[in-house]
Backbone as a printed PyTorch tensor [residue, N CA C, xyz], in Angstrom:
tensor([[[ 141.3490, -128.6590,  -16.4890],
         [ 141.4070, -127.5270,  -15.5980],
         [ 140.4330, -126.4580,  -16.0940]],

        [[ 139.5300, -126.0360,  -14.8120],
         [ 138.7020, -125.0910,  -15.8970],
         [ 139.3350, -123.7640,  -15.5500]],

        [[ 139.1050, -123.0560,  -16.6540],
         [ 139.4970, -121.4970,  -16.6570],
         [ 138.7880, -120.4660,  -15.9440]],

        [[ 138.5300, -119.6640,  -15.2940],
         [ 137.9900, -118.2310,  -15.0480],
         [ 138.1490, -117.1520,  -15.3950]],

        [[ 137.2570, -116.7690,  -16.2640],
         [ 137.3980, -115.5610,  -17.0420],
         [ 137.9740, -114.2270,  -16.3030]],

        [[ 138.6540, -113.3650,  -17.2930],
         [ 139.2480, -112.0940,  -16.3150],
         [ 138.7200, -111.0190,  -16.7480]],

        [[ 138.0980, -110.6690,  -15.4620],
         [ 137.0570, -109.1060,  -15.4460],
         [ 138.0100, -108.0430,  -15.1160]],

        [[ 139.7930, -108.1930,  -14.8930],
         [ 140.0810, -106.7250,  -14.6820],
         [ 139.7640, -105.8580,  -15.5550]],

        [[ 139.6970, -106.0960,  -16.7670],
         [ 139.9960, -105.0080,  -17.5300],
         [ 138.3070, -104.0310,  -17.5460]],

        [[ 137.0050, -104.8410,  -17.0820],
         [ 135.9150, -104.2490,  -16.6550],
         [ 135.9700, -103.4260,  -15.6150]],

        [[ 136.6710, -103.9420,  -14.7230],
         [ 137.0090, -103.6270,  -12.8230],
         [ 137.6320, -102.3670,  -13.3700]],

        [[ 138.2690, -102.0990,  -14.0350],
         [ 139.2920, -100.9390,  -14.5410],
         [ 138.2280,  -99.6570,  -14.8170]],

        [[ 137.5750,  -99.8980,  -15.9310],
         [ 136.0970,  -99.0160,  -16.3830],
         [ 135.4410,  -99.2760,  -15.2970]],

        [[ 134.8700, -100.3200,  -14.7580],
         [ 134.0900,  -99.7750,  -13.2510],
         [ 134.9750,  -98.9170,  -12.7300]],

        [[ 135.8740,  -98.9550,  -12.4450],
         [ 136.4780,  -97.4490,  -11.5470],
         [ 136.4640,  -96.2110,  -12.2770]],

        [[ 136.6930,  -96.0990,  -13.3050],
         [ 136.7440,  -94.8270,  -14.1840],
         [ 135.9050,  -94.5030,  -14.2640]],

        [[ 134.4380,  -95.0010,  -14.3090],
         [ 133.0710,  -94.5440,  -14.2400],
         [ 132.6090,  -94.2120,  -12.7600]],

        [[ 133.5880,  -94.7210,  -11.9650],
         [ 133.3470,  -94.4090,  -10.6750],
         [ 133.7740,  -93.0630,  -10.5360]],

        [[ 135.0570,  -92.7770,  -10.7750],
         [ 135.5520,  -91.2390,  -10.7170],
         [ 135.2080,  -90.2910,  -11.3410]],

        [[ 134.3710,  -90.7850,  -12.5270],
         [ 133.7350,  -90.1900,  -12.9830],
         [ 132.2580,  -89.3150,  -12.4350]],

        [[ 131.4860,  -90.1410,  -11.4440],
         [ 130.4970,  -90.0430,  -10.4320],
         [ 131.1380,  -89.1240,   -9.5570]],

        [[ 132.4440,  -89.7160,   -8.8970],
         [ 132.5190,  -88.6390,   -8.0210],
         [ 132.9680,  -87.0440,   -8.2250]],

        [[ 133.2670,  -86.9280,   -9.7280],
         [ 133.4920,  -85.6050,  -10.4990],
         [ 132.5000,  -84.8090,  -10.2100]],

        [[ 131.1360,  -85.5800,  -11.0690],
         [ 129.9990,  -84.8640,  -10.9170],
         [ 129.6710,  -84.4660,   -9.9150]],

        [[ 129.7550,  -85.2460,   -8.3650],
         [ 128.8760,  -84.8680,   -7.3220],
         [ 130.0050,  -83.9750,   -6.1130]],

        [[ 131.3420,  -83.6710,   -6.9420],
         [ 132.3170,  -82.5180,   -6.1820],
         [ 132.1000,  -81.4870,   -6.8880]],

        [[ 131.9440,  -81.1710,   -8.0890],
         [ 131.5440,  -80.0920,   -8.7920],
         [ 130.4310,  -79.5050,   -8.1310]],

        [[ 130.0660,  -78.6600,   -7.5110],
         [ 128.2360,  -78.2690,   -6.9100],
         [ 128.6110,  -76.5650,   -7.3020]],

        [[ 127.5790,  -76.1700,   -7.5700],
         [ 127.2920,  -74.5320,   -7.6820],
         [ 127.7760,  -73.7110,   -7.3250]],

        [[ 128.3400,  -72.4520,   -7.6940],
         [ 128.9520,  -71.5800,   -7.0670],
         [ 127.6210,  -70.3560,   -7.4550]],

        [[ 127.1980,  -70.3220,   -7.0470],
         [ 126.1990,  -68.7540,   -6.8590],
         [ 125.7860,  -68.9720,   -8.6630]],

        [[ 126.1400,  -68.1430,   -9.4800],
         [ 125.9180,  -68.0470,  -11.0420],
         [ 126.8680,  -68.0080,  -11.5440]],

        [[ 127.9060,  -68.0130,  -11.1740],
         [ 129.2210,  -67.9500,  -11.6420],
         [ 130.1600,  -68.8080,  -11.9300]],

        [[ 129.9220,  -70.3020,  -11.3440],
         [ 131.0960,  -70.7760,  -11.9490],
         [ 130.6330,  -72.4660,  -10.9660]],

        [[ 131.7730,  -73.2810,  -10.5730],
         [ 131.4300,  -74.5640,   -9.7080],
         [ 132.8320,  -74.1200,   -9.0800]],

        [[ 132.2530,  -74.9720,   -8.0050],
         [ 133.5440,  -75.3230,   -6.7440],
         [ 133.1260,  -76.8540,   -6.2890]],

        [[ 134.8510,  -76.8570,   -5.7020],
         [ 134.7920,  -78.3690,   -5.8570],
         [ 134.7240,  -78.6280,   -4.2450]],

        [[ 133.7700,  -79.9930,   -4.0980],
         [ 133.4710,  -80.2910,   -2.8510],
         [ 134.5630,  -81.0410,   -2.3010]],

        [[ 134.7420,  -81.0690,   -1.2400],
         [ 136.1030,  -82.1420,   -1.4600],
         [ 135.4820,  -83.0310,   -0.6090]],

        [[ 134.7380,  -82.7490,    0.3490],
         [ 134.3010,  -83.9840,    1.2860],
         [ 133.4310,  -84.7460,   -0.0850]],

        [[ 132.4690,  -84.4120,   -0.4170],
         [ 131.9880,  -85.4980,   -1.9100],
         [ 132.9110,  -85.7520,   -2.5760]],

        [[ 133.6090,  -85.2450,   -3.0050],
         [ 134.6030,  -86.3960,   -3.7100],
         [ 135.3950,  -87.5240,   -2.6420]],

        [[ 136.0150,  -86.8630,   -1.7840],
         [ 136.2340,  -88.3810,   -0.9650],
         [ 135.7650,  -89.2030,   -0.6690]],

        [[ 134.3970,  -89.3130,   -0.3550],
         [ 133.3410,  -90.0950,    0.3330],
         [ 132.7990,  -90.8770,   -0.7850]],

        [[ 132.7820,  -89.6600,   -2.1760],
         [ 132.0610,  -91.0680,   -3.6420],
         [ 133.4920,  -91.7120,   -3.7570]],

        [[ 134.7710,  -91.3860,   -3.9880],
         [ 135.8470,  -92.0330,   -4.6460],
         [ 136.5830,  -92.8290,   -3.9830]],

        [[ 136.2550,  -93.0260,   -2.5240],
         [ 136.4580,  -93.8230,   -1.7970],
         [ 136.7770,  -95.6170,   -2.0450]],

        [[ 135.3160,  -95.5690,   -2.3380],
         [ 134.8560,  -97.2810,   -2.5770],
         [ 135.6570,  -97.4390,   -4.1540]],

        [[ 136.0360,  -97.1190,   -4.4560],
         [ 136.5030,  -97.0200,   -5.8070],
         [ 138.0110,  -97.4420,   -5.9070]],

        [[ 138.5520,  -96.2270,   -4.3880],
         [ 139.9600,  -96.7330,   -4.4330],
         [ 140.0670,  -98.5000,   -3.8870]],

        [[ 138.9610,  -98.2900,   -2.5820],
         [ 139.8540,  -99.5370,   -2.1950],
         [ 139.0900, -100.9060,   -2.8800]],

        [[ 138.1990, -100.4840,   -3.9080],
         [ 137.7920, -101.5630,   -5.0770],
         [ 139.1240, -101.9690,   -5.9100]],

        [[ 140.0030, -100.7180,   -6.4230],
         [ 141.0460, -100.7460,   -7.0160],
         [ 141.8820, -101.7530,   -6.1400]],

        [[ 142.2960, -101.7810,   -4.6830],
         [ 142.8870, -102.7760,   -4.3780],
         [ 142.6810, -104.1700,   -3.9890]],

        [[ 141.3950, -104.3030,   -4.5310],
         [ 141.2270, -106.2650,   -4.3140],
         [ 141.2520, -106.2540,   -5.7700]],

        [[ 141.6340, -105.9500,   -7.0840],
         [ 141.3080, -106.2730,   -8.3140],
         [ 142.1640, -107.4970,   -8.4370]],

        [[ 143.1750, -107.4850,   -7.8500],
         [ 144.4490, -108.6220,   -7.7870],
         [ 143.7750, -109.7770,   -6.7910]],

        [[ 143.1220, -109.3440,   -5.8180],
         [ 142.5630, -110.4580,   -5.1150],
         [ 141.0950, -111.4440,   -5.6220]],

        [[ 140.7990, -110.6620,   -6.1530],
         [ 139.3240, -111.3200,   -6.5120],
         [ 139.3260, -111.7000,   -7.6860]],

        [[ 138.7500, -112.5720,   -7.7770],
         [ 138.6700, -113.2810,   -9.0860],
         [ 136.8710, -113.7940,   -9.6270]],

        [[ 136.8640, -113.9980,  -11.4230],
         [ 135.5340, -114.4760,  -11.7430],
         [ 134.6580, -113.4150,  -11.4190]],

        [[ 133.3470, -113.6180,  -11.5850],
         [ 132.3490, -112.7430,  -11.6080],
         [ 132.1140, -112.0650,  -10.1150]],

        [[ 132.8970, -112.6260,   -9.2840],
         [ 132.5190, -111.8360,   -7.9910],
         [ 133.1510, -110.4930,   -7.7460]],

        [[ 134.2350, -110.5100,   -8.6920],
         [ 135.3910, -108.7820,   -9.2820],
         [ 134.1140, -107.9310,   -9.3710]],

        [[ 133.4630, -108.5560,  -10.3100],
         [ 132.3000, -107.9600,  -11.4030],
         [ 131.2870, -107.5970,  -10.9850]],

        [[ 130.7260, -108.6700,   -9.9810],
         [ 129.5510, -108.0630,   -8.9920],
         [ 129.5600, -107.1720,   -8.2690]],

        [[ 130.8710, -107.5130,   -7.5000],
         [ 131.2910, -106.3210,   -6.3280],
         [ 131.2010, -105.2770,   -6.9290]],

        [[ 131.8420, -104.8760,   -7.9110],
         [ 132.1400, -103.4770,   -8.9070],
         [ 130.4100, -103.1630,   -9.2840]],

        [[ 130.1480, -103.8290,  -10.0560],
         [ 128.4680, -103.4300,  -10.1210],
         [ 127.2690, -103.0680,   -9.2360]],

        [[ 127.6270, -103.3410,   -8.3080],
         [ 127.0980, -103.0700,   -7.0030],
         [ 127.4500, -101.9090,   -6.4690]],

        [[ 128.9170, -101.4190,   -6.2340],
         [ 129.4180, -100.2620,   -5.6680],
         [ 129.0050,  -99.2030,   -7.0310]],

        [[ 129.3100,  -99.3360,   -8.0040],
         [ 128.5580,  -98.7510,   -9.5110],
         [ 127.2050,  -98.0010,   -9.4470]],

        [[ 126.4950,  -99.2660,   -8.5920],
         [ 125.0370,  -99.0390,   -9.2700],
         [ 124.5560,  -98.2910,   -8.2390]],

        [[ 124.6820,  -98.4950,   -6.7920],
         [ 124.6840,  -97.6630,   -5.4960],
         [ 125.1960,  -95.9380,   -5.9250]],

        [[ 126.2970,  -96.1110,   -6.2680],
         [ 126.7450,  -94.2880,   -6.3600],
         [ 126.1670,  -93.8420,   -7.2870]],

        [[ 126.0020,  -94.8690,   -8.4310],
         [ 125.4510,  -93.8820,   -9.3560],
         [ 123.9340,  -93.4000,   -8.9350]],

        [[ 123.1920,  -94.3900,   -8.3430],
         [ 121.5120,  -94.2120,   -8.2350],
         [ 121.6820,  -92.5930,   -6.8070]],

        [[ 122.4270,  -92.7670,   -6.1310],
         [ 122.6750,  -91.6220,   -5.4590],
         [ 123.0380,  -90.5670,   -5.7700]],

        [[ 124.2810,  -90.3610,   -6.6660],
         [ 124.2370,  -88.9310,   -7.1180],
         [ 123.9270,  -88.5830,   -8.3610]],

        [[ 122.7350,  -89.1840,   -9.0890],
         [ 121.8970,  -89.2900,   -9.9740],
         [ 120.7580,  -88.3740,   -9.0690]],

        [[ 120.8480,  -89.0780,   -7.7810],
         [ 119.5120,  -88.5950,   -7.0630],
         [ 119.6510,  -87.0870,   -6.1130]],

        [[ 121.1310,  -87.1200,   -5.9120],
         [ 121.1420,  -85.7490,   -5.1390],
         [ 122.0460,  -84.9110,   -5.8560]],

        [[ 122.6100,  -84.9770,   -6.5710],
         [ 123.1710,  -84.1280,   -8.0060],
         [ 122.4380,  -83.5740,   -8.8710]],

        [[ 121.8790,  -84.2770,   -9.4280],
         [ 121.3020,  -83.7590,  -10.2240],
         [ 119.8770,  -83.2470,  -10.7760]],

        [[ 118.8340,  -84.8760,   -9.6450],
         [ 117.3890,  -84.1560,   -9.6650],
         [ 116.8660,  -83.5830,   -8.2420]],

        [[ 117.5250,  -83.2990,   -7.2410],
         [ 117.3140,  -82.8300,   -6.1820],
         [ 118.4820,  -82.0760,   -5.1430]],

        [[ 119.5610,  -81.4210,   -5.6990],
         [ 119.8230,  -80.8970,   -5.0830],
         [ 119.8780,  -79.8280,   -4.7790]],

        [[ 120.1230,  -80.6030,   -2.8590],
         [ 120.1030,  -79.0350,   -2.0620],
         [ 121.4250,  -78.8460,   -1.7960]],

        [[ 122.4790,  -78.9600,   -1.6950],
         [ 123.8470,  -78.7300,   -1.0840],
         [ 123.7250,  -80.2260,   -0.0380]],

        [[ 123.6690,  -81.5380,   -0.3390],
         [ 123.7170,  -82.4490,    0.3440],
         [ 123.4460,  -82.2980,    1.5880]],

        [[ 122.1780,  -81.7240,    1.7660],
         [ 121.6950,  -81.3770,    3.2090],
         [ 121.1050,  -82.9630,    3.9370]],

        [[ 120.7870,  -84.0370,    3.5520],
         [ 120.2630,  -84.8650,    3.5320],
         [ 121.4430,  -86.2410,    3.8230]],

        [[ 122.3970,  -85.6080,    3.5720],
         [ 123.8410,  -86.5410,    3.7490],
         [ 124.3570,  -87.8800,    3.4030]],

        [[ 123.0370,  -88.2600,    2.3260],
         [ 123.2110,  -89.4800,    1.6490],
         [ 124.1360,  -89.8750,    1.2410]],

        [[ 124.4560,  -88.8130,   -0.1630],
         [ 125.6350,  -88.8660,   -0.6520],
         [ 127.3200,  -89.1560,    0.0230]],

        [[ 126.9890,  -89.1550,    1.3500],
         [ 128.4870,  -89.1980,    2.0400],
         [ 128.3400,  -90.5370,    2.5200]],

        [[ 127.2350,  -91.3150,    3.0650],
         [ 127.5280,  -92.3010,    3.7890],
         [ 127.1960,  -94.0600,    2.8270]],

        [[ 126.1630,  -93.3040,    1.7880],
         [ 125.1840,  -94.3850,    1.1570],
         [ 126.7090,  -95.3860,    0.0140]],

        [[ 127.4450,  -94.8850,   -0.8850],
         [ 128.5270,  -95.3740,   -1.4260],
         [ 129.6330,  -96.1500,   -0.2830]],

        [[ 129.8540,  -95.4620,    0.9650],
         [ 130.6230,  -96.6110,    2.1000],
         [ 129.5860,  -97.3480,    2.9900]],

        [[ 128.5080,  -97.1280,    2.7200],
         [ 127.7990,  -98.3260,    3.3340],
         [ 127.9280,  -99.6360,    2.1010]],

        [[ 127.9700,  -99.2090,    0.6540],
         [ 127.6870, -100.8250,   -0.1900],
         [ 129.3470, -101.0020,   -0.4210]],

        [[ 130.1690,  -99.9990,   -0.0090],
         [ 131.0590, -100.5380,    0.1520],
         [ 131.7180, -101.6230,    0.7940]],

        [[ 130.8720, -101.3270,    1.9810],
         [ 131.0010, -102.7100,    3.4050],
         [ 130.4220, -103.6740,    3.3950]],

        [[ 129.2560, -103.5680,    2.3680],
         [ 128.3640, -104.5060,    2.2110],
         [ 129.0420, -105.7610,    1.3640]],

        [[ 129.3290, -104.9580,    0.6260],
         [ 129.7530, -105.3590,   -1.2200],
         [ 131.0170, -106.2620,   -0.7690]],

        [[ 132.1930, -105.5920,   -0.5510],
         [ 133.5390, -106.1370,   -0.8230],
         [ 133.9600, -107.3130,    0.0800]],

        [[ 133.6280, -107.1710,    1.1950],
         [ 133.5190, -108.1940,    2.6890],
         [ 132.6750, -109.3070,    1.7230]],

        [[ 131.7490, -109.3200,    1.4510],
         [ 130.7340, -111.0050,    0.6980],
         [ 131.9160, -111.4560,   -0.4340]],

        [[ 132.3190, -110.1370,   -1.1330],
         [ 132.9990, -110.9560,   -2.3390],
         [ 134.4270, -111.2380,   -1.9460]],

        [[ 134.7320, -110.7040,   -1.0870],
         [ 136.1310, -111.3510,   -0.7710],
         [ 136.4770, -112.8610,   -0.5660]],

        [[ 135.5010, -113.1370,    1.1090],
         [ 134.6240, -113.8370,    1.5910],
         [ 134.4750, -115.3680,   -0.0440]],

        [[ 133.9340, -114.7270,   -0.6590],
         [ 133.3590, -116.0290,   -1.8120],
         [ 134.3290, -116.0460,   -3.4050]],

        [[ 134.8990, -115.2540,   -3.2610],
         [ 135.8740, -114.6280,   -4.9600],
         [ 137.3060, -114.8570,   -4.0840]],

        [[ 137.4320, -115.0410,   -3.3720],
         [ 139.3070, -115.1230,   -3.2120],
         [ 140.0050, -115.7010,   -3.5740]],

        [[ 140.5780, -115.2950,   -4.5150],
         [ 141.6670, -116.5070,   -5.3990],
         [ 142.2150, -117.1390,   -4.3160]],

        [[ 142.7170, -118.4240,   -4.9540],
         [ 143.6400, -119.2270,   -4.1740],
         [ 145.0050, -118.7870,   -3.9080]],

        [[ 145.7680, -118.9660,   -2.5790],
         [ 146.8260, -118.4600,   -2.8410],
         [ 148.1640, -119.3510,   -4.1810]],

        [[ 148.9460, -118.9330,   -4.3680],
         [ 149.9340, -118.8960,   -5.4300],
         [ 149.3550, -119.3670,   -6.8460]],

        [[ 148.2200, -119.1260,   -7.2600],
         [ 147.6290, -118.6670,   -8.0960],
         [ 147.7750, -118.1790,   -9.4790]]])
C-alpha cells in the first residue's frame, strides 16, 4: 500500500502566512498619525485562506500543497505590490479581486485531482 505524505501541518503555516498578508494590506495609513484598519482588504486577502482552511481535510498529497502555494504566492506578489511598493489607497483594485480570482482558479483543479477517497 503506498503512503501519501501529510502536508496539513504546511497547509496550517500556509494559512498563517496568509493572515499574515492580509494584516499587512488592512493596516493602510492614517494621515501621520497612526494606521487604520481596512476591513474590505482584509476580507478579500483572508478570504482564500479561510475557505483553503476548509478543504485541508479534503485534499490530500501535494495537491494540499500546491493549492496553498499558489493562493500564497498570488497574495503575496500582490500586496507586496500594492502595499508596500506602490501604494495609492488601492485605487487600482487589484488587491480585492486578484487573491479570489487564484482562489477559483487554484482550489476547483485541486479538488478536481487531490480528493481523497471517500472513507479514507
Amino acid at each position: 500500500m503506498m503512503t501519501i505524505p501529510d502536508y496539513r501541518a504546511a497547509a496550517a503555516l500556509i494559512i498563517l502566512l496568509g493572515c499574515a498578508a492580509a494584516a499587512i494590506a488592512a493596516l493602510v495609513p492614517f494621515y501621520t498619525v497612526g494606521y487604520k484598519v481596512d476591513a474590505i482588504a482584509l476580507a478579500a486577502v483572508l478570504t482564500p485562506f479561510v475557505v483553503y482552511g476548509m478543504f485541508i481535510e479534503d485534499l490530500r498529497g501535494p495537491w494540499l500543497l500546491a493549492s496553498g502555494v499558489v493562493l500564497l504566492g498570488a497574495t503575496l506578489a500582490v500586496v507586496i505590490d500594492e502595499r508596500v511598493l506602490n501604494y495609492d489607497g488601492y485605487r487600482d483594485a487589484t488587491l480585492y479581486w486578484v487573491p479570489l480570482l487564484a482562489l477559483a482558479i487554484a482550489l476547483p483543479i485541486a479538488y478536481v485531482f487531490g480528493k481523497r477517497a471517500p472513507y479514507t
